[in-house]
C-alpha positions in Angstrom: 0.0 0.0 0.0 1.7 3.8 -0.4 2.8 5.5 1.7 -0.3 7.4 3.1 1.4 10.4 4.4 2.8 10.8 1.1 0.0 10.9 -0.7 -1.7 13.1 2.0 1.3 15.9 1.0 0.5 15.8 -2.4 -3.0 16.1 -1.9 -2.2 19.8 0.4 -0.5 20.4 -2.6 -3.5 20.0 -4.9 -6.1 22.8 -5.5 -9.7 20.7 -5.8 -12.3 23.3 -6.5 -15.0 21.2 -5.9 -16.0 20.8 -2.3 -18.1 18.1 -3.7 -14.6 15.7 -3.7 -14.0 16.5 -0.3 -17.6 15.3 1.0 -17.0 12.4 -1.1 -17.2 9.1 1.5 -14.3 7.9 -0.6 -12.7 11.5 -1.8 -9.2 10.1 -3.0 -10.8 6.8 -5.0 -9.7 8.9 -7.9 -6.1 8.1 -7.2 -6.3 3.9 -6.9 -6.8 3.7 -3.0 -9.0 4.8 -0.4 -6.5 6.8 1.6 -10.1 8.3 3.9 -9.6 4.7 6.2 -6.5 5.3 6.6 -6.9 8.6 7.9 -5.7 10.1 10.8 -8.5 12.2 12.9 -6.8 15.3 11.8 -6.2 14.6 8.2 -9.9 14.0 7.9 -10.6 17.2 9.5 -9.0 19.0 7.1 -9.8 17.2 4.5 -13.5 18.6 5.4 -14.4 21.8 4.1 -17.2 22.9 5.9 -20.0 25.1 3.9 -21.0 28.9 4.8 -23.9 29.2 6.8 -26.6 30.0 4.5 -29.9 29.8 6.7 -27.9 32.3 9.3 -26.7 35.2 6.6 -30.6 34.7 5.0 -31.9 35.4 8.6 -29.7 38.6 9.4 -30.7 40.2 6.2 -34.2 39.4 6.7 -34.1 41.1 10.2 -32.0 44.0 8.7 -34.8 44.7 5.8 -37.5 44.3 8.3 -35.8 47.0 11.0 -34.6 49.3 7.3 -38.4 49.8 6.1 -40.1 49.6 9.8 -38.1 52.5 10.5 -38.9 54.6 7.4 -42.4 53.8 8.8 -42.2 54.9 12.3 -40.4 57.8 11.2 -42.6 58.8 7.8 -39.8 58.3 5.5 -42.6 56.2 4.1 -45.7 58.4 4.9 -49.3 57.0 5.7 -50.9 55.4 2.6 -47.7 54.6 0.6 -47.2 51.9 -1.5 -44.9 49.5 -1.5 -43.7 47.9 -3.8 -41.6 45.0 -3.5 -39.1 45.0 -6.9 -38.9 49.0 -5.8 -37.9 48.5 -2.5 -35.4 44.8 -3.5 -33.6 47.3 -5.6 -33.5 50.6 -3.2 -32.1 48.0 -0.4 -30.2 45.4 -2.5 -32.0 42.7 -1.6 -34.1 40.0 -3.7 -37.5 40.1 -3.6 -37.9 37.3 -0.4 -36.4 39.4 2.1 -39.3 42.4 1.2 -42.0 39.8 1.8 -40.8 38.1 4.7 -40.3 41.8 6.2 -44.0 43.1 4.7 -45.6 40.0 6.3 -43.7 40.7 9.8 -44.9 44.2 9.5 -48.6 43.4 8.9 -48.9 41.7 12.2 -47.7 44.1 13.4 -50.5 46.7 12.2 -47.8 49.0 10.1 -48.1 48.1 6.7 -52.1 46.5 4.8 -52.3 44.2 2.6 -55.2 44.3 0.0 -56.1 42.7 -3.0 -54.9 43.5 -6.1 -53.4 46.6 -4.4 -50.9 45.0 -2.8 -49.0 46.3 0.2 -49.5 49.9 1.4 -48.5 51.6 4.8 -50.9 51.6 7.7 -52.4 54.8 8.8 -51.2 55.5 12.1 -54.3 53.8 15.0 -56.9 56.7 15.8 -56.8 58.5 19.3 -60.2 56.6 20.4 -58.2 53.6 19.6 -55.3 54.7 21.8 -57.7 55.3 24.3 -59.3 52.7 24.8 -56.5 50.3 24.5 -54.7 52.4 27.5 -57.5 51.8 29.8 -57.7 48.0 28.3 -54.0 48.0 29.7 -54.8 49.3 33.1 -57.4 46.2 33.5 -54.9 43.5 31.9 -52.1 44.8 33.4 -53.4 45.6 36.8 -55.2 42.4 36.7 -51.8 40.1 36.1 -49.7 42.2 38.5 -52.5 41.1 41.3 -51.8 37.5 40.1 -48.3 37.4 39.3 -46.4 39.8 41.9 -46.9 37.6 44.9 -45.7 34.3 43.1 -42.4 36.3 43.1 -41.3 34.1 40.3 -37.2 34.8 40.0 -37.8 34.6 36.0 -40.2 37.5 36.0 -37.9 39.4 38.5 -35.1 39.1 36.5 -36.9 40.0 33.5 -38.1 43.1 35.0 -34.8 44.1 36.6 -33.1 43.8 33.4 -35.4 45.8 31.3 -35.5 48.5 34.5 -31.9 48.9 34.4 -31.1 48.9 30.3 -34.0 51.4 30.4 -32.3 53.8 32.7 -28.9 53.1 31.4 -29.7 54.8 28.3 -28.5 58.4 27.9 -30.3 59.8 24.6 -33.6 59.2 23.4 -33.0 60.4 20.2 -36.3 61.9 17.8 -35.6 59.3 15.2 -36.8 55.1 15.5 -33.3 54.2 15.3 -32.5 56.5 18.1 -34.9 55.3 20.8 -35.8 51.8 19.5 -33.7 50.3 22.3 -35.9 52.2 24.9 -39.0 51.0 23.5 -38.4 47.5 23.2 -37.1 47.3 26.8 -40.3 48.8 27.9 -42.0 46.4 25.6 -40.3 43.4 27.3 -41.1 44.8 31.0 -44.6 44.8 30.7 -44.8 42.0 28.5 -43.1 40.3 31.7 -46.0 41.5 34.0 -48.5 39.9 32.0 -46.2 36.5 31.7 -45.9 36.9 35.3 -49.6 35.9 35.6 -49.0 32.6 33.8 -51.6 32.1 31.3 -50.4 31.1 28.3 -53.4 32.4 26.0 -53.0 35.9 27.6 -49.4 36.4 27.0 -49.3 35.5 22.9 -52.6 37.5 22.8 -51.0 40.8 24.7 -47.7 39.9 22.8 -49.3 39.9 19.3 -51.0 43.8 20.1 -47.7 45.6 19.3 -49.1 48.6 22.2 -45.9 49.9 22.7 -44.8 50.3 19.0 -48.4 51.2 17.6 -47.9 54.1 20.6 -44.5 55.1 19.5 -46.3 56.0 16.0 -47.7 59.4 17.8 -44.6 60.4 19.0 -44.1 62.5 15.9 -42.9 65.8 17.0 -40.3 64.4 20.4 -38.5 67.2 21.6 -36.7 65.0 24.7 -33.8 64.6 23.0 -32.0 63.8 26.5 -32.1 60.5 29.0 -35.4 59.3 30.1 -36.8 61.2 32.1 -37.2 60.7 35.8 -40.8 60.5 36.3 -41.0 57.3 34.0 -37.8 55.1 35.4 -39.5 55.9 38.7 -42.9 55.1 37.7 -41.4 51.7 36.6 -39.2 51.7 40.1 -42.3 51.1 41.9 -43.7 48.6 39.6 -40.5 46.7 40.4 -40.2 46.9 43.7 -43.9 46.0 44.5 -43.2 42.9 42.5 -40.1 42.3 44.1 -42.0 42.6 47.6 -44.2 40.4 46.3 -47.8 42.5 46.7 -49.7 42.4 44.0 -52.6 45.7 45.1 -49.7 47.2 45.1 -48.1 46.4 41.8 -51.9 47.1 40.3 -51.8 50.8 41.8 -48.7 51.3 40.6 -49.7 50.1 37.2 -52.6 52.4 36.5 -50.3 55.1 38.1 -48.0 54.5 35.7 -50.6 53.9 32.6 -52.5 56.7 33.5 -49.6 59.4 33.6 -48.2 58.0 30.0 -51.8 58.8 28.6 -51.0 62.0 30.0 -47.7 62.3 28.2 -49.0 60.4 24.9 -51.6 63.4 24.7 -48.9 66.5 25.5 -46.4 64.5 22.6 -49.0 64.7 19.8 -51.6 67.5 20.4 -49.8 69.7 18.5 -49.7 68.2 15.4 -52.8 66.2 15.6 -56.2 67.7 16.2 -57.8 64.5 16.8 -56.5 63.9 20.2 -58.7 63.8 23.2 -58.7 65.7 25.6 -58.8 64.1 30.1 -62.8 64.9 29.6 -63.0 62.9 26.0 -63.7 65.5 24.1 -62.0 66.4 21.2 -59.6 69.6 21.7 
């Protein structure tokens, strides 16, 4: 038989295109032995070349045109009533077409973007004040009614959850004006009070609360924000005393504080928008 780790050094010397020979169960049959059995572990090792990871690069871009045209969204690049259409936007962000859809289907759940027949895809109109409304007093019952469940199971998970929203909410140092600027606020601020309804335990009211997008159909009437700084103290502290009524495990407590809290951001939702939208309410619910 030849020497194998002579014909191992030739084959390092070879350039084989085709990963397809090295995959081959018997890749060196070519050359009148199979040299793979006698194989050390390493020589097969690098004999192997290992293929890029397709599925993975596919993903990231998919997430990178999703966040691309939600923000143009959130911030009006793409205004109320657009269209938008898919070869347009491939070419605009280099993509192929399958990225656009996946993103355009993502964003329908999410109430951004409609989808009608023989139209085809179109931005949203931003969700009425009544809606708004009544959604914010729909969270004061949900929430409220989860905290009085879920605070005094003290569960570590939903501590921790809570904790580590609190403190990458207060560890931010700009808001911004622009999506891309205070995305990172929103979604921790998503993910605490997402944790307050988990903390209840119900698996049908978590995916349903989860699916409603409240904090990012809100953040579409933040139109004109002029807190370019940190948060602002009132709002870590309203979620302060969320926190630490879970973490003393009272749930009247946690419920007070919730509506507290809920009640003051309809406060601050209103102040953000009345100046460019005439359709807001006013605390009566009349229309200013």
């Amino acid at each position: 038989m030849p020497d194998v780790s002579c014909i191992m050094h030739d084959i390092r010397q070879c350039a084989i295109p085709s990963p397809l020979v090295y995959n081959h169960p018997k890749p060196l049959a070519f050359l009148g032995c199979f040299v793979l059995e006698s194989c050390t572990i390493a020589e097969r090792t690098a004999m192997t070349v290992k293929m890029p990871p397709r599925a993975l690069v596919r993903t990231t871009v998919s997430e990178q045109t999703y966040e691309d045209i939600k923000e143009r969204i959130i911030d009006q690049t793409l205004p109320p009533g657009a269209r938008l259409n898919i070869d347009a936007l491939a070419r605009e962000l280099s993509v192929s077409s399958t990225p656009i859809r996946e993103a355009l289907a993502r964003l329908e759940r999410e109430q951004l973007v409609s989808l009608e027949l023989y139209a085809g895809y179109s931005v949203a109109p931003p969700p009425q004040p009544e809606y708004l409304e009544g959604l914010l007093d729909f969270r004061i019952l949900w929430e409220g009614h989860c905290a009085l469940i879920g605070a005094p199971k003290k569960r570590p998970e939903t501590l921790r959850a809570m904790e580590q929203s609190y403190k990458k909410m207060g560890s931010i140092r700009r808001l911004g004006t622009k999506y891309r600027e205070y995305r990172k606020f929103t979604d921790e601020d998503a993910r605490f009070h997402q944790a307050i309804i988990d903390s209840a335990e119900n698996p049908a009211m978590s995916k349903i609360y989860g699916g409603l997008h409240i904090i990012l159909l809100q953040s579409r009437l933040y139109l004109t924000r002029s807190a370019t700084g940190a948060p602002s103290e009132q709002v870590l502290g309203e979620h302060q005393q969320i926190l630490e009524a879970f973490n003393a495990g009272d749930g009247e407590a946690a419920q007070t504080a919730i509506a507290s809290h809920l009640e003051a951001g309809r406060s601050r939702l209103k102040r953000a928008v009345k100046e460019t939208d005439p359709r807001v309410l006013d605390d009566r619910g009349q229309r200013s």
